[in-house]
C-alpha positions in Angstrom: 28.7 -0.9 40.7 30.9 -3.9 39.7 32.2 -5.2 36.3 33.7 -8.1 34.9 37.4 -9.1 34.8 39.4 -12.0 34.7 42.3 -12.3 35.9 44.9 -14.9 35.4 47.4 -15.6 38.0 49.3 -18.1 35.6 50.1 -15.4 32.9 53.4 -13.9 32.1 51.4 -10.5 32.5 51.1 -8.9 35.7 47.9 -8.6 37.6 48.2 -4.5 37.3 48.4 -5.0 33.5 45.9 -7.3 33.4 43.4 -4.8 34.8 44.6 -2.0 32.5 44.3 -3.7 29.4 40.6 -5.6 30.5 39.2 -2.1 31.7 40.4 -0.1 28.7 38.9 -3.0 26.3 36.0 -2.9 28.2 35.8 1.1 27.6 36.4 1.2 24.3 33.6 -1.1 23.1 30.8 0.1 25.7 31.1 -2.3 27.9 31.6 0.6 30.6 29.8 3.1 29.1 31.1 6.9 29.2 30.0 8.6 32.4 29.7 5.3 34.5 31.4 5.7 37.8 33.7 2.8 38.9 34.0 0.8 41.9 35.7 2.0 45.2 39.1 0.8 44.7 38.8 -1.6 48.3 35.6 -3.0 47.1 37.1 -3.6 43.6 40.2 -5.3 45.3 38.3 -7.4 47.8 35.5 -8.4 44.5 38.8 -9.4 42.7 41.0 -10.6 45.4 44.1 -8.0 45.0 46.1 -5.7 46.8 44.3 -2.7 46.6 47.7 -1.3 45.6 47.3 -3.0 42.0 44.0 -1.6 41.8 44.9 2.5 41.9 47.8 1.9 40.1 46.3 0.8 37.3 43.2 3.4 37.8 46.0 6.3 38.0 47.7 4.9 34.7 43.9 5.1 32.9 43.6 8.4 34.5 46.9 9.2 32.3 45.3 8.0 28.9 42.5 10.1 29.8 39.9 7.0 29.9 38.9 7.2 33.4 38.8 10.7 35.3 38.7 11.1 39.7 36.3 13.6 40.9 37.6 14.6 43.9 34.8 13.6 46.8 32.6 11.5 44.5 35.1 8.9 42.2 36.4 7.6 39.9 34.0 7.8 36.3 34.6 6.5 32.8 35.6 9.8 31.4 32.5 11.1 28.9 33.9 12.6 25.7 36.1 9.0 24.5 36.0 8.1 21.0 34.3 4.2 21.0 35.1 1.0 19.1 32.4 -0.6 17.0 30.3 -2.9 19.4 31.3 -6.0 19.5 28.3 -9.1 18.4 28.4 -12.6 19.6 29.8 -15.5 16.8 27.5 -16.9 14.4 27.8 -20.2 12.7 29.1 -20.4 9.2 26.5 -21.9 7.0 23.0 -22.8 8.2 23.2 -25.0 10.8 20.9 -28.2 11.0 19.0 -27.0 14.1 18.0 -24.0 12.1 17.1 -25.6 8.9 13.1 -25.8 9.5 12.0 -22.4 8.3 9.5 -20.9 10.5 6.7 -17.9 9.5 7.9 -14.4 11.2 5.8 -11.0 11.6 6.7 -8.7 8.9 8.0 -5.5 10.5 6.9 -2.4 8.9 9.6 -0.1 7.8 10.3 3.0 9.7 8.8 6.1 8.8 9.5 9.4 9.0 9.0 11.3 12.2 7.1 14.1 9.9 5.0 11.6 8.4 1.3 10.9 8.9 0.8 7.4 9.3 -2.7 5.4 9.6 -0.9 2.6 10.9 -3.3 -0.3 12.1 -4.2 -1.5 15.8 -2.5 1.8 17.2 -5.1 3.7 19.9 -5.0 6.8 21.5 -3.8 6.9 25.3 -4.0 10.8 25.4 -7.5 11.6 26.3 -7.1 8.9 30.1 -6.3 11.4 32.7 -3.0 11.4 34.3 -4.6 11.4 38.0 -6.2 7.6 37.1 -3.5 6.3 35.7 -1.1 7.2 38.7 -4.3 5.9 40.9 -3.9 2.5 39.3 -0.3 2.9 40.4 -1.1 3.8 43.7 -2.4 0.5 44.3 1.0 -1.0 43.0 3.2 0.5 44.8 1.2 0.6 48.1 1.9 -3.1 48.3 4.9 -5.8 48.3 5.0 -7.7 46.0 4.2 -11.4 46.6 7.0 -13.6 47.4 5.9 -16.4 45.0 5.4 -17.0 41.5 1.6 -16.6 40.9 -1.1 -19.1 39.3 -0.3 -19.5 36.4 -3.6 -18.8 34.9 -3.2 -15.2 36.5 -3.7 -13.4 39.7 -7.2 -14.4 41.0 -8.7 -11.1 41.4 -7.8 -9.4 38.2 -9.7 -12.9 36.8 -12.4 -12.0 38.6 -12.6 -8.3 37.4 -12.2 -9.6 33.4 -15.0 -12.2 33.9 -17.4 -9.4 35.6 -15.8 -6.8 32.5 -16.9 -9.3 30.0 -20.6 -10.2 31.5 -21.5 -6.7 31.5 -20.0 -5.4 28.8 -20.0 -8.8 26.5 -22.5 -10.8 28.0 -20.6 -13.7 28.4 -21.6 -15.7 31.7 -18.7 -16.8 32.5 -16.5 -16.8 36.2 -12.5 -16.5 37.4 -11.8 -19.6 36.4 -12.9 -19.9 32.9 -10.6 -17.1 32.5 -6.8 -17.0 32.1 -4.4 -13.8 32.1 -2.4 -13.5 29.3 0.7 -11.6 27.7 -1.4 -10.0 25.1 -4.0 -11.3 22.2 -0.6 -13.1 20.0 0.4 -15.3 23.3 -3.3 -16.3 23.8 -3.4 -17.8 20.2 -0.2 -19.0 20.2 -0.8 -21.0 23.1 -4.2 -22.4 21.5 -3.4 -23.3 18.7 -0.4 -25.3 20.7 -2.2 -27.0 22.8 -5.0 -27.8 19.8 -2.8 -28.0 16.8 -0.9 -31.1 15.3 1.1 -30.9 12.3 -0.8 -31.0 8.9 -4.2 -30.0 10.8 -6.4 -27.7 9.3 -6.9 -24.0 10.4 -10.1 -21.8 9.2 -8.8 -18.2 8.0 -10.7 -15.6 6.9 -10.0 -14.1 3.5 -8.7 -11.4 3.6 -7.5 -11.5 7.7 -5.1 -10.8 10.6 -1.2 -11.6 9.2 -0.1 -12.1 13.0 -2.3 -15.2 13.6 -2.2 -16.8 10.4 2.1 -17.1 11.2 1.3 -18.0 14.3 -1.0 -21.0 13.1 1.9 -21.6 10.6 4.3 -21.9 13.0 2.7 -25.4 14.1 3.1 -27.0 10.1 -0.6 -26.4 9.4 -2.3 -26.2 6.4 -4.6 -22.9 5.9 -8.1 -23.2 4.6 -9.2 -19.8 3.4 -12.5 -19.3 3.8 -13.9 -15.8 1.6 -15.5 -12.7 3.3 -17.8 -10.2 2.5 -20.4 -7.3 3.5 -21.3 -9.1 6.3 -18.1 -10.8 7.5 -17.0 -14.6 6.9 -19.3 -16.4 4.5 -20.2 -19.9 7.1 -21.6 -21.5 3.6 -18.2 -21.5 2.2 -17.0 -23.2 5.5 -15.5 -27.2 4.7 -17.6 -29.8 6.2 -17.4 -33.5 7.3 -13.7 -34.8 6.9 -12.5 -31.6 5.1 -14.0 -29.1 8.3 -11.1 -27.4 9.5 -9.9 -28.2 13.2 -10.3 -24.9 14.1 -11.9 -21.5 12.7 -10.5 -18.5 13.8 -12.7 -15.0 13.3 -13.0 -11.9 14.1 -16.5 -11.2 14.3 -16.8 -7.7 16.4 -14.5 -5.9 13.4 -13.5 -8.0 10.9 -10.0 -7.6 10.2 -9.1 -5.5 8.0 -12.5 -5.3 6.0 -14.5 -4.1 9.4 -17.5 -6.4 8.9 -19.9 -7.1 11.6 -20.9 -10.9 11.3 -24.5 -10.3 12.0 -26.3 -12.6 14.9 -28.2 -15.1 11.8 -24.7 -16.1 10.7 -23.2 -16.5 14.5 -25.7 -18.6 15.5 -24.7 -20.9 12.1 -21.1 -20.9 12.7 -21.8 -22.1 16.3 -24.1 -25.0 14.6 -21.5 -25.7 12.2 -18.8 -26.4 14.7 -20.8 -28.5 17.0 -22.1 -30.4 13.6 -18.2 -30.7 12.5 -16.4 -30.9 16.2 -14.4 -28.0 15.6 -12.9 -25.4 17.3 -13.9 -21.4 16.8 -11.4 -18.9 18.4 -13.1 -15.6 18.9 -10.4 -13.1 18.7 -13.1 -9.6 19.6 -10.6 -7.4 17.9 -12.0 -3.7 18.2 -15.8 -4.9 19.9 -15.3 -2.2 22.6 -15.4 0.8 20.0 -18.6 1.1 18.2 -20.4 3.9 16.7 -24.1 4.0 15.3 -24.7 0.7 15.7 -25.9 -1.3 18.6 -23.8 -4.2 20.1 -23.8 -7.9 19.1 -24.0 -10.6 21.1 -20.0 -12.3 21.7 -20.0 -15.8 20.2 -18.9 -16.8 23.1 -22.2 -15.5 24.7 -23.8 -17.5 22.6 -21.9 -20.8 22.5 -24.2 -23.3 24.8 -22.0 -26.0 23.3 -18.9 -25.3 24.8 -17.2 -24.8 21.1 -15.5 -20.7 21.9 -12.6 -20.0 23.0 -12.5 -16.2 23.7 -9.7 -13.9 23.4 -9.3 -10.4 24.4 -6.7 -7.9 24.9 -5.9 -4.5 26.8 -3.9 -3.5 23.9 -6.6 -1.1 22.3 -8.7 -0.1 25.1 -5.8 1.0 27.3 -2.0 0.7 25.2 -0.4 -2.6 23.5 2.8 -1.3 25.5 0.9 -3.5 28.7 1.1 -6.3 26.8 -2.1 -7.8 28.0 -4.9 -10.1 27.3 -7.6 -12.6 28.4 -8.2 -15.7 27.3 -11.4 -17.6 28.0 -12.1 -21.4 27.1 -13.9 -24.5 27.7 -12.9 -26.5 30.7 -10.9 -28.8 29.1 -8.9 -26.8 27.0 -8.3 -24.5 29.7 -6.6 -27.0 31.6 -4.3 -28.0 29.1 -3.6 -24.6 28.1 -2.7 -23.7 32.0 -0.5 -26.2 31.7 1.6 -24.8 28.6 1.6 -22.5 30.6 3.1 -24.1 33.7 6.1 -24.8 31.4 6.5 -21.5 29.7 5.6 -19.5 32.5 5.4 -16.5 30.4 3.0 -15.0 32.5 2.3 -10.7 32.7 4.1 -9.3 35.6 2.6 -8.9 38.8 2.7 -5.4 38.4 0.6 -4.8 35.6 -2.0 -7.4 36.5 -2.5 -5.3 40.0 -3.1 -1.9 38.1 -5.4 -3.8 35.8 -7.4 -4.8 38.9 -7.8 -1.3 39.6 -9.2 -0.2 36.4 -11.4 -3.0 36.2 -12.7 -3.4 39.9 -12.8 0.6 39.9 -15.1 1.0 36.9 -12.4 3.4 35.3 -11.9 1.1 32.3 -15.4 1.2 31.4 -15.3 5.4 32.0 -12.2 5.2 30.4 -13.7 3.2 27.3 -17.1 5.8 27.3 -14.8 8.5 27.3 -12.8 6.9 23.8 -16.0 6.0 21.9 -16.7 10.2 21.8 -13.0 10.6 21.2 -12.8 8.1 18.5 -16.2 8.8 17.1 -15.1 12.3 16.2 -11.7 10.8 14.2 -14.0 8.7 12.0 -16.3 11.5 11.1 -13.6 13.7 10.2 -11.8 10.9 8.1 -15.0 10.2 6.2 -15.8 14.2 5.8 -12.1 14.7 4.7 -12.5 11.3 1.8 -16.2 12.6 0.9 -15.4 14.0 -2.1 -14.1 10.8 -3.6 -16.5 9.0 -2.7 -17.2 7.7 -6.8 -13.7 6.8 -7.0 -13.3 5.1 -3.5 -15.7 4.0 -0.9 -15.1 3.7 3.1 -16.4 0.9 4.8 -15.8 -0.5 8.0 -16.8 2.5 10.0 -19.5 1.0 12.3 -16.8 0.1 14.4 -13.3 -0.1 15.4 -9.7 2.3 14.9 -9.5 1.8 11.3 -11.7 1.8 8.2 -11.3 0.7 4.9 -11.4 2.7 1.3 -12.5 0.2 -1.4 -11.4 1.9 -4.8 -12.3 1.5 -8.6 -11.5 -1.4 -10.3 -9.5 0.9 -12.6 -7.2 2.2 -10.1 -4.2 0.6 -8.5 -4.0 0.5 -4.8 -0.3 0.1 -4.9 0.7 3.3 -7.0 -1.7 5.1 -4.7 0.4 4.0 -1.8 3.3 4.7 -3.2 2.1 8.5 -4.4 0.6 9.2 -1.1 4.0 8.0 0.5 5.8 10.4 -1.3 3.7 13.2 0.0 4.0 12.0 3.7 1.2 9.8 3.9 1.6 5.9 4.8 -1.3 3.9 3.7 -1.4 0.2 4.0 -2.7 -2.0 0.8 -5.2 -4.4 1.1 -3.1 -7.3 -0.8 -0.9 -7.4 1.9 -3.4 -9.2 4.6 -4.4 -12.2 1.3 -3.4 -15.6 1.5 -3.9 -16.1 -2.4 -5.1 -13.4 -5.1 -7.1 -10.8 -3.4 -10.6 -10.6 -5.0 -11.0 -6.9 -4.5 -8.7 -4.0 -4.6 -8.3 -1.1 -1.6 -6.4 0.2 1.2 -6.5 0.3 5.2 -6.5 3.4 7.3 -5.9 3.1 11.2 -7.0 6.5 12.3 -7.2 5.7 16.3 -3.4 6.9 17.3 -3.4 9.8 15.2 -4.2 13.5 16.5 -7.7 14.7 14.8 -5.4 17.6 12.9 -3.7 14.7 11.4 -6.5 12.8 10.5 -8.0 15.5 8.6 -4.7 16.7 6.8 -3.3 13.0 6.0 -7.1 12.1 4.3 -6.9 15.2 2.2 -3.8 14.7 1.0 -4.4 11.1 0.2 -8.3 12.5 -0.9 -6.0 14.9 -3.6 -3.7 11.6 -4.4 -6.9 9.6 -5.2 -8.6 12.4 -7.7 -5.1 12.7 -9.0 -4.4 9.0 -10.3 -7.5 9.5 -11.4 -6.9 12.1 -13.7 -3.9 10.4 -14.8 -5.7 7.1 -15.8 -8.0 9.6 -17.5 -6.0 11.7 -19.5 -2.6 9.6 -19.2 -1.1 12.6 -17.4 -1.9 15.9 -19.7 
């Protein structure tokens, strides 16, 4: 292992100090961290271009201080018990300089919790139940082959294209082949890179109300203005949808599991969005957030399934089937917007790793995702009914919804109590609840909070609900009797 030093033949120190005082910097603030072991003092002078004289004298005087230690028939090693300076950061500008002046929308990162804590944390799934003889199988298949010596296509590697589009006819019934499909780095670089290659500043983007924080930023991002468009039992209301000159460029939904309400937008209204963006040339970006996990209800048709006017584009994501730590999706689009999205692409060429798009293959083309996926639905299916046996007995004070599908569900309370105080209460007793407020554009029209149950153990599930269950009869009581 080599490290970095400068040396400077012109300077009034010699080359031995010089080496001293670089390595015991670079020691002190972690550049070479404690434990590391050092160079070969020939291949050190011969990477440097010294005697190899200067090089153990100056190792030998560090061994002195105590910041480097020789193992006799192994090295030397930065010695493992040394005291460390604060790390050093790179220099920032004073002021805000002009190239940073245009504010841009970020994700808001939820606070850490404690490691005791049960949290019902949104879009988190369970990876526990795939066993470990699969996923090393998928591995097998990696590691069984050299990697290719050239950068990919960048729409993704052909077979793993041809497993999503055969995934998504079965499963989705959408008719569609390799190339309508491209691979992406999750469901957030799919929309990103729509709404780049669709987007101009001060066009106008569709957004459900309440919806998903992550893509309204990422729409933001481009300088466009957000039409909010209301939801209710039965998902986003098209009536309420701008038309003629005022129809927003693009509409983007989540029909499979409305997020976070967990509406199904049922086939009727589908088939009149699809008809209202052909009538208004608009765009309608699918995102089929949580359509693989369904429970007591049969499956609905994809709009893209639907979409004979070429007026869908389709994303999807590995993130909840499998584990967002992947970080990877599938977008599908009409010809033409496919080909300009490719080449974004071309210039980004953020594309998933090789790697990970050859174990995907083998999940897909093996039939163990869709095992894998059966196997979840039982899993999952169990969570929910033991979140809504745990919340039954407040069911007059707060009602769950959402449950048909999905990893989370959502508890609609009484006009008269406060989701925020709720959250705050069942915080304090080492339960983190999200509020419904947060995921509004403008003033939200109902009050309630959001419970993600699917990366949570089911002794968890049913502990954290009754807690928040006795948090919820509680403010109650309070409200009642003002605390007596």
């Amino acid at each position: 292992m080599s490290f970095f030093v400068r040396l400077d033949r012109t300077s009034d120190e010699t080359l031995h100090q010089q080496l001293v005082g670089q390595t015991r910097h670079a020691i002190r603030h972690g550049q070479l961290p404690t434990g590391m072991r050092l160079p070969a003092t020939r291949a050190l002078a011969a990477d440097l271009g010294v005697s190899r004289n200067v090089i153990v004298a100056a190792f030998d005087e560090l061994i002195s201080e105590g910041y480097l230690e020789g193992r006799v028939g192994s090295g030397t090693y930065v010695t493992d018990d040394l005291p460390l300076a604060p790390g050093r950061t790179l220099a920032a500008p004073t002021g805000t300089p002009r190239w940073l002046a245009h504010p841009v929308p970020v994700a808001d990162t939820p606070p850490p919790t404690a490691h005791d804590a049960i949290d019902f944390r949104l879009g988190t799934p369970d990876i526990t139940p795939l066993p470990l003889d699969i996923w090393r199988g998928a591995w097998r298949d990696v590691i069984n082959a050299l990697p290719p010596t050239r950068y990919g296509p960048v729409t993704g590697d052909p077979d793993l294209r041809a497993a999503i589009a055969g995934y998504l006819g079965r499963a989705r019934g959408i008719a569609c082949g390799p190339d309508d499909v491209i691979v992406t780095a999750g469901a957030a670089q799919a929309l990103d890179l729509i709404a780049r290659a669709t987007l101009a500043p001060g066009d106008t983007v569709g957004m459900e109300e309440p919806g998903y924080p992550e893509a309204r930023n990422l729409f933001l991002a481009q300088q466009v203005r957000l039409v909010s468009v209301p939801v209710d039992d039965d998902g986003l209301r098209v009536d309420c949808l701008p038309t003629g000159s005022a129809a927003p460029l693009l509409v983007y939904v989540t029909p499979s599991h409305q997020y976070p309400l967990g509406a199904r937008l049922p086939v009727a209204r589908r088939m009149a969005l699809l008809a209202w963006a052909t009538a208004n040339d608009s765009l309608i970006v699918e995102d089929d957030y949580d359509s693989e996990f369904r429970f007591d209800a049969p499956p609905l048709p994809a709009l893209a399934g639907l979409d004979e006017a070429g007026r869908v584009a389709y994303v999807g994501t590995f993130s909840k089937v499998l584990t967002p730590s992947l970080r990877a999706g599938y977008l599908v689009a009409p010809r033409p917007l496919r080909e300009r999205i490719a080449g974004l692409t071309q210039l980004t060429a953020r594309l998933t790793p090789w790697p990970i798009q050859r174990a995907l293959t083998h999940f897909l083309a093996s039939g163990e995702l869709e095992r894998h996926i059966r196997r979840m639905r039982r899993h999952y299916a169990t969570k929910r009914a033991a979140l809504d046996d745990a919340l039954a007995p407040v069911a007059p004070l707060a009602r769950l919804q959402g449950l048909e599908a999905g990893l989370h569900a959502y508890l609609e309370l009484r006009p008269d109590l406060e989701p925020a105080a709720i959250v705050a209460r069942a915080a304090a007793r080492g339960v983190i609840v999200y509020p419904l407020a947060d995921f509004y554009i403008g003033a939200p029209d109902r009050g309630g909070i959001l419970i993600g149950y699917g990366g949570l153990e089911l002794g968890e599930v049913v502990r954290g609900a009754g807690i928040l269950a006795d948090v919820i009869t509680e403010a109650y009581a309070t409200r009642l009797f003002g605390g007596l």
